[in-house]
N, C-alpha and C positions, 0 to 999 in steps of 0.2 A: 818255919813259921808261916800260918799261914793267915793272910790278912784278906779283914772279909772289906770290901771297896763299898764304905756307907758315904753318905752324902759328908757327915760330921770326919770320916779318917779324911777325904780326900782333898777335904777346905785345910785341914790340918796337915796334911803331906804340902801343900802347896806353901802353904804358910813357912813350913817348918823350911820348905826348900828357897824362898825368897827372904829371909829375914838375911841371911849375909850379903846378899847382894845388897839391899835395900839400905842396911847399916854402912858396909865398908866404903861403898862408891858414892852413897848419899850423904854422908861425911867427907869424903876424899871432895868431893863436887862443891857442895858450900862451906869447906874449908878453902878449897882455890879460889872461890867468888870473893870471900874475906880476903884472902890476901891478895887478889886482881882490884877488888873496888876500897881496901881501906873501913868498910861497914864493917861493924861487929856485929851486928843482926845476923849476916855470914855463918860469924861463929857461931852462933846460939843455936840457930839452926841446923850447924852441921853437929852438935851435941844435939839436940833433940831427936835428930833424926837418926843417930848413932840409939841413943835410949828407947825412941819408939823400937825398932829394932828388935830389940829385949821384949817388948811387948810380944811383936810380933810372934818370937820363940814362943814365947810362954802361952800365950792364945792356942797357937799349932801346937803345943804339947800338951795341952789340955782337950783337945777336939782328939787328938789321934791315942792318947792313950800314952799311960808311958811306954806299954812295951812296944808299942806302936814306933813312936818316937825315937827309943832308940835304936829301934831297928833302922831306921830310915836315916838316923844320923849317922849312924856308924857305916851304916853300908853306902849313902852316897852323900849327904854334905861333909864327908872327912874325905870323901876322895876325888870327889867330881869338882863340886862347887866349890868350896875354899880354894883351891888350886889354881881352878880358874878365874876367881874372884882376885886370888893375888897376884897374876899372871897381866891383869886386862890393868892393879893400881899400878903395877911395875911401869907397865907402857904409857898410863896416863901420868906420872910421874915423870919417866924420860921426856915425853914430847914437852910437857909444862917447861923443863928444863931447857929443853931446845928451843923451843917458842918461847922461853923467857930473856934467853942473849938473841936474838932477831929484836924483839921487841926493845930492849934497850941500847939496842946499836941503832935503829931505826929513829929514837928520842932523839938523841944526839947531834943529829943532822937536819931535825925539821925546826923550820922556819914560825915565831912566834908573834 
């Protein structure tokens, strides 16, 4: 396949290659704030910004074309991004977890 590199594929290749970042960890992120600060405004935002997301796909896959599109999905957000996307919530995950028993052993013993 051979792709011609127009102004309109490569806003759309960019697109197509940030919308899981931007959804998974943009979620993952103002889901932690929700559950560190008790706001639900948190949540809403990290729904929104999971939904923008969607957006973001569908914009990139209308600038690039379908066949564009899933040339570029299949050959590197199914093997680069995603992976690495779930690689980076795993470790943001752990550490939350880790820095969550510090954080409540540290409660514990401070003075009010």
């Amino acid at each position: 396949m051979t792709i011609q590199f127009t102004t309109e594929v490569i806003i759309g290749i960019v697109l197509i290659a940030i919308n899981v970042p931007v959804g998974w960890l943009g979620a993952a992120l103002f889901g932690y704030y929700g559950q560190k600060t008790g706001k639900k405004i948190f949540y809403y935002l990290s729904a929104l910004v999971y939904a923008l997301s969607w957006g973001i796909l569908a914009l990139g896959v209308y600038l690039c074309g379908k066949d564009y599109a899933k040339y570029i999905i299949d050959n590197y957000v199914v093997k680069y991004i995603i992976p690495s996307v779930a690689i980076i919530l795993l470790a943001i995950i752990v550490l939350m977890i880790v820095y969550r028993k510090k954080i409540f052993k540290n409660k514990g013993n401070s003075v009010d």
